[in-house]
Structure formats: structure tokens, C-alpha cells
C-alpha positions in Angstrom: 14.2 -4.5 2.7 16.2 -6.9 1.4 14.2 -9.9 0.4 13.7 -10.2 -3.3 9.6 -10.2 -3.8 9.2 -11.3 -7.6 11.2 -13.2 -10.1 13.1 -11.1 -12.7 10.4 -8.2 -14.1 10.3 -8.0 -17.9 12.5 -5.1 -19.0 11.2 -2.5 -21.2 12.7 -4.3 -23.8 11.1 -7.2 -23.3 7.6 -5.3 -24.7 6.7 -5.7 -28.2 7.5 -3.3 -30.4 4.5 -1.6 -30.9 3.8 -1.1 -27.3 7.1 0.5 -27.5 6.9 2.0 -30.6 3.7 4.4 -29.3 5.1 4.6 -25.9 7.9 6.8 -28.1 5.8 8.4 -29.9 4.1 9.8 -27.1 7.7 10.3 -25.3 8.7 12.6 -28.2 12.2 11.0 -28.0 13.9 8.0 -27.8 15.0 5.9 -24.4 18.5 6.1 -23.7 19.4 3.9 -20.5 16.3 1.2 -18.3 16.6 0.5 -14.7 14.6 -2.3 -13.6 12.9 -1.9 -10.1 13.2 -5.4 -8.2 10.7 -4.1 -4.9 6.7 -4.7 -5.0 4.7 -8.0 -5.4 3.5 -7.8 -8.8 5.1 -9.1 -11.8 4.7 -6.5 -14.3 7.4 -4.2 -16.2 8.6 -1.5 -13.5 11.7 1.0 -14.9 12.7 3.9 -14.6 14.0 5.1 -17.9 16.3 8.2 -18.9 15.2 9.5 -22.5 17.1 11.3 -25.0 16.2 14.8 -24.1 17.2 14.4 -20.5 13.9 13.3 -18.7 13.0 10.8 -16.9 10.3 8.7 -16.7 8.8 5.7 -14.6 7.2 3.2 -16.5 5.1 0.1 -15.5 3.2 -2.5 -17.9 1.4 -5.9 -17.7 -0.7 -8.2 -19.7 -3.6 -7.0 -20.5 -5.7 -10.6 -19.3 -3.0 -11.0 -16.3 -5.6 -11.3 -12.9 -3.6 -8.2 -11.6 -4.0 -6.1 -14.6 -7.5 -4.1 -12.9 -5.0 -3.0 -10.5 -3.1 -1.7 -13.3 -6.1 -0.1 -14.5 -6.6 1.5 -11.6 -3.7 3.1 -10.0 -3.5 4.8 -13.4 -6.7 6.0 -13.4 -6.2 7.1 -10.0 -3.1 9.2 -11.3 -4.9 10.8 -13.6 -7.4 12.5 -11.2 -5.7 13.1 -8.3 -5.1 16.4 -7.1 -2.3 18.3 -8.0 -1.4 18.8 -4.3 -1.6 15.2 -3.6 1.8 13.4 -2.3 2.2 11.4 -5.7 3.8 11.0 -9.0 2.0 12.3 -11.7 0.9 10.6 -14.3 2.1 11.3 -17.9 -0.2 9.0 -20.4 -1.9 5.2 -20.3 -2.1 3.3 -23.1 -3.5 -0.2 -23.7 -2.3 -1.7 -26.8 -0.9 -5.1 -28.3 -2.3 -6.8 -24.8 -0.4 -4.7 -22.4 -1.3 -2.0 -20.3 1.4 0.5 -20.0 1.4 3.7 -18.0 4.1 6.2 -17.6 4.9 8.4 -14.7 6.8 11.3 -13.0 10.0 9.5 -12.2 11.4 10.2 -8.6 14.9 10.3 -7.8 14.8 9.2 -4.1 14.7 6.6 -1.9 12.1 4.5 0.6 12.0 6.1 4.1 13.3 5.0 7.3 10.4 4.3 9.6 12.9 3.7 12.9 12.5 5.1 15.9 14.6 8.2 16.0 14.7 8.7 12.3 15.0 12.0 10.2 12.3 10.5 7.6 9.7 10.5 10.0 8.3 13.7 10.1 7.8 14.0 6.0 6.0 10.4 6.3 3.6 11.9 8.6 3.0 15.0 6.6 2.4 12.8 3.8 0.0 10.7 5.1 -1.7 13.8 6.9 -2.2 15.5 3.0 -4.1 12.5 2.0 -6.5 13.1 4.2 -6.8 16.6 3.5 -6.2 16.6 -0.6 -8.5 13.3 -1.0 -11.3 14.6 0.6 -13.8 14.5 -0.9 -13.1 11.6 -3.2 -11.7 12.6 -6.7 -11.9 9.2 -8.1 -15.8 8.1 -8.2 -14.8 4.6 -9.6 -13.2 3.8 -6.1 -15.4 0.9 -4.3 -16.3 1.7 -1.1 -14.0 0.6 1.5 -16.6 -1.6 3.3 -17.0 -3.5 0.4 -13.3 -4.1 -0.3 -12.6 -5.0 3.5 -15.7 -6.8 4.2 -15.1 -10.2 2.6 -11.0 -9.9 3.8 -12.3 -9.3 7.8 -12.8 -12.8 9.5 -9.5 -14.4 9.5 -9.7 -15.2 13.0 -13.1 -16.7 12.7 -11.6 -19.2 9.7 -8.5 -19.7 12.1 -11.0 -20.7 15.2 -13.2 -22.8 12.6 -9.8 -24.8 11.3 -6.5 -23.8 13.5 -3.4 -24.5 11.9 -1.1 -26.4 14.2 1.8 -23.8 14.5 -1.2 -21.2 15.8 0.7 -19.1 18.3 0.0 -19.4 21.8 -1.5 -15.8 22.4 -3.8 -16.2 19.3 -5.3 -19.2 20.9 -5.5 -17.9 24.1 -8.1 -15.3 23.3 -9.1 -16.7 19.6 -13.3 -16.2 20.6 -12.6 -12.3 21.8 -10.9 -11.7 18.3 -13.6 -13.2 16.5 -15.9 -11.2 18.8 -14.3 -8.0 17.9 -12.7 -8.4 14.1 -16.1 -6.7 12.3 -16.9 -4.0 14.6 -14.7 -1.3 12.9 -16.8 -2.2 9.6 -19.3 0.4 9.8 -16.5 3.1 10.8 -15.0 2.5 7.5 -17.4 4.4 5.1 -16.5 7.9 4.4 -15.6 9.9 1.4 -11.9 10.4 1.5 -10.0 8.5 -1.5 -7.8 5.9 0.2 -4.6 4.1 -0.7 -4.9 1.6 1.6 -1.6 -0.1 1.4 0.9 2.5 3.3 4.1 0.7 3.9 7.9 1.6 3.6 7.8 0.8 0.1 4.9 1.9 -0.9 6.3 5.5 -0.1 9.2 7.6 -1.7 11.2 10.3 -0.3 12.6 12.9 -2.8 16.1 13.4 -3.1 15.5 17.3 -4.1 12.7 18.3 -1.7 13.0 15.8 1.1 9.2 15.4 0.4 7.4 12.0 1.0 5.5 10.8 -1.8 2.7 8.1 -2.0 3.2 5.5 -5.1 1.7 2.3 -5.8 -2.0 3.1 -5.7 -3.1 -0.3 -6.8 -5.8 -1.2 -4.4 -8.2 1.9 -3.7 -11.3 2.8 -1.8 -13.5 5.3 -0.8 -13.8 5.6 3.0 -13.1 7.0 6.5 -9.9 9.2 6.8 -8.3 6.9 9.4 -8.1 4.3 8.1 -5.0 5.0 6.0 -3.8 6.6 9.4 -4.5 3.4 11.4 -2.5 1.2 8.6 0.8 3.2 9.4 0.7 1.7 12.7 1.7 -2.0 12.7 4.5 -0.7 9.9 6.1 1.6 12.8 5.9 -1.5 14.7 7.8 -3.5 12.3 10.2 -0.8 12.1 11.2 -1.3 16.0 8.4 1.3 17.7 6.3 0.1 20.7 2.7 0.4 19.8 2.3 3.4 21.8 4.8 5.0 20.6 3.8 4.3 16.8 0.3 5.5 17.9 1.5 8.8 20.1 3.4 9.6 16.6 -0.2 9.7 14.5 -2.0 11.8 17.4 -1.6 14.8 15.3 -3.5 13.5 12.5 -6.9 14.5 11.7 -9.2 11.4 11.3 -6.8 9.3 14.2 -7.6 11.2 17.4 -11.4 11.5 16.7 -11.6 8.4 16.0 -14.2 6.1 18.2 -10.6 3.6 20.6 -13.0 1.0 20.2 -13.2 1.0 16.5 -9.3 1.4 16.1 -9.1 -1.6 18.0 -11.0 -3.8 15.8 -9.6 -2.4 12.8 -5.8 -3.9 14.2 -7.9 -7.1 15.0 -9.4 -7.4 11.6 -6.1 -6.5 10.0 -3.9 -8.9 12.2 -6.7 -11.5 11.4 -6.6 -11.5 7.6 -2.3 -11.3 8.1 -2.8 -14.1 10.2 -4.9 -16.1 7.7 -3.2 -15.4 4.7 0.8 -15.8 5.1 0.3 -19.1 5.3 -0.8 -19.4 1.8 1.1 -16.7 0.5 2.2 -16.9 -3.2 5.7 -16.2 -3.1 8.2 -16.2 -0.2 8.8 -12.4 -0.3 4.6 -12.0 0.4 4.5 -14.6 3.1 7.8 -13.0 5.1 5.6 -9.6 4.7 2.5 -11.2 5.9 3.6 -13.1 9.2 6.0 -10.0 10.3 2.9 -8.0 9.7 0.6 -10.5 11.7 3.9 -10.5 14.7 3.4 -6.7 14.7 -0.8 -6.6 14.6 -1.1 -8.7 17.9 1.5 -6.5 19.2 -0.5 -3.7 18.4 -3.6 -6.0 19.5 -2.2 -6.5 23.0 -1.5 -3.3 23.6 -5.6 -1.7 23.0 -6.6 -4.7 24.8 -4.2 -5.8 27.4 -4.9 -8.7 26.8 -1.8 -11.3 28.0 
């Protein structure tokens, strides 16, 4: 993508020097070149830096009292007990010092896949997401909330849209705004489950290897415990966006454990409930790069929406 998300991320060297200071010692050598990363949505310090010996390393820090700072928290406490199988970086160290948070990772050379139709990238993505299921099950992480509390207060954005529609409401929305409300919590109860989930699987949130040509996961900021599918299910409306019809995005995932024995019904609430809070939310978005993300996601959902449904 091309759209810058965040203003300018403080540099490594923007971090005081005792953050940096322990962040060498537990290096073992000093840095020797920084490359900022401009993708993602946060604001924090994300670089990939090459160290004296050779290595390299991914680092990312934010203040300590910043409100995104438990997502931090998280994703590197999440590194720490994953798997060793599991399609992700590993993590080196976390420190919280001098009012950052600072966490350093396996740095990987590589580059966000393709999701077209037609491309090469495609079947590492869905061998990726396939290994979640499999390697994150049962939960390693027991701090994760469950997944139906994390998705329960964000499911109802078409009943706020019916209670106050915004003027620029498209057409199709209005059309059948009472069956989306109708049908936006069903999949609620499908959610709970014990596999560790990511989810937020999107193009960016996923790496593929320059040396292996293997897909890795990254960015495991917002995690619950639940049902298998529903990281499955999230893949769809980004094949969408990519240029895929919705069936075939979903003929692609039929190979997945957790999609295909899924309950239709439930599937199609879940790309309700998701189109609903997309729907709901760019509009209020806090930076441009979010709100482009949110209302091509909510074009692709009620793509995907039409297409379970039929409705016109």
C-alpha cells in the first residue's frame, strides 16, 4: 500500500539513552545502521537495525502511559510463548525502562505478500494461516481475553447506523439495514474456543521471507482466545480488497480446518458483524491512512455480505 498511515515514527535514536544504553547491553554489541518502518497504525518506534556483529534485529517501543502501550505489552508477551513452530518472529528480550516499552525481535528480510488473484504468494499465506490453527491450539498465552469479550462490545455497528444513519449511508446498507441488525450478533456464541488468535490478518500484518519463501504472522497486538475460524474468516474481505470475488476468496480457504466445518450461518454474521463495525467506524477514524483502510474494508464486507445472502 502506498498511503502513509502515521506521522514520522521516533527513530531509535530518538530514545533516551538509558533505554538505549540496556537495550545494548542486552544486544552484546553496538548498532551500526536504523531503518525506520513507515507501515502500521501505531505511533511507536518500529526499526529494523543492523548491529555490529552482523545481526539484525527488529525493534519496537512506546511510552509506557501511551493508551496503545497494553498492546505493546501484549504482542510481546505473546512472542514470548508462542510455539516455536508458529509462523512468527521470535522474540529476543522486553524491557520497560525510563517510561518506554521496548521489545526486540527476529528481524525478517522480506516483503508483504501479494494477495491478487493469480499470485505466487498465495499458497504460503494460506499455509500460514492454516499453522495458526494448528500450532495455537490449545491456547499458549492464558492472558488472552476471550474472543467474545473483545468482539462483543465492537458487534452492533449496523444497529448504531439504523439508530442515527449518516447521510452519505450507501444505498444497499439502507436497503436491508433491519436484516443486518437482525443478523450482526448471531456468530457471537461461535466465537469461543481455545485456539490463540491474531485477529487482525491483513497484507501487512504478514511477511514473506526472502530466504524461505515462508509467510510469517507479525503484529500481534490485539489477541484472543477463540474459535479457529475466525482468523480464517478475517482473510476473506482482504482477498476481496485484493481484486477476488467473494467466492473465489472463500473457495481459496475451503482447505482450512475450522472454515469448512464451520455452521454458513454463523460465517455470515461474522462478515455482517465485521462490515458493521467497518461501517461504523471509518467515519471517525483517527488518521486518514485508518479511515481509507476502514471504508475499503466496509466496500469489500457487503461485498462479501451480498454474496452469503443474496441480498440485492
Amino acid at each position: 500500500m502506498t498511503t502513509t498511515r502515521t506521522p514520522r515514527r521516533p527513530l531509535w535514536t530518538d530514545l533516551p539513552v538509558a533505554v538505549r544504553s540496556e537495550a545494548l547491553r542486552l544486544f552484546g554489541v553496538a548498532v551500526r545502521g536504523e531503518q525506520s518502518q513507515s507501515g502500521g497504525f501505531t505511533p511507536g518506534v518500529a526499526s529494523r537495525l543492523s548491529l555490529r556483529d552482523g545481526r539484525r534485529v527488529f525493534v519496537k517501543a512506546i511510552p509506557a502511559d501511551h493508551d496503545l502501550a497494553g498492546t505493546y505489552r501484549a504482542e510481546a508477551a505473546i512472542a514470548g510463548c508462542l510455539p516455536p513452530q508458529t509462523p512468527a518472529p521470535a522474540r529476543w528480550w522486553t524491557t520497560e525502562l525510563e517510561g518506554w516499552v521496548l521489545t526486540a525481535f527476529d528481524d525478517v528480510e522480506g516483503r508483504h505478500p501479494d494477495l491478487a488473484p493469480g499470485s505466487a504468494d498465495l499458497p504460503a499465506v494460506l499455509d500460514a494461516v492454516a499453522a495458526l490453527g494448528s500450532t495455537l491450539t490449545p491456547c499458549p498465552y492464558a492472558a488472552a481475553p476471550t474472543a467474545v469479550s473483545e468482539f462483543g462490545p465492537l458487534f452492533g455497528g449496523w444497529g448504531a447506523l439504523r439508530a442515527a444513519p449518516p447521510a452519505d449511508l450507501d444505498d444497499w446498507s439502507q436497503r436491508h439495514l433491519d436484516a443486518l441488525v437482525a443478523t450482526e450478533t448471531m456468530c457471537l456464541d461461535a466465537m469461543a474456543g481455545d485456539t490463540l488468535l491474531h485477529t487482525d490478518l491483513r497484507d501487512d500484518n504478514l511477511m514473506i521471507a526472502t530466504r524461505t519463501g515462508r509467510v510469517l504472522v507479525i503484529d500481534w497486538a490485539w489477541p484472543a482466545r477463540g474459535a479457529a475460524w475466525v482468523d480464517v474468516a478475517s482473510l476473506v474481505p482482504q482477498l476481496i480488497r485484493a481484486g477476488h470475488s467473494p467466492a473465489a476468496a472463500e473457495d481459496l480457504l475451503a482447505g482450512i480446518t475450522g472454515w469448512s466445518g464451520t455452521d454458513p450461518e454463523v460465517l455470515t454474521s461474522y462478515a455482517v458483524a465485521m462490515t458493521g463495525l467497518w461501517e461504523r467506524d471509518w467515519r471517525t477514524a483517527t488518521s486518514p491512512g485508518l479511515r481509507e483502510y476502514r471504508r475499503g474494508a466496509a466496500t469489500a464486507g457487503r461485498q462479501w455480505v451480498a454474496h452469503r445472502t443474496g441480498w440485492q
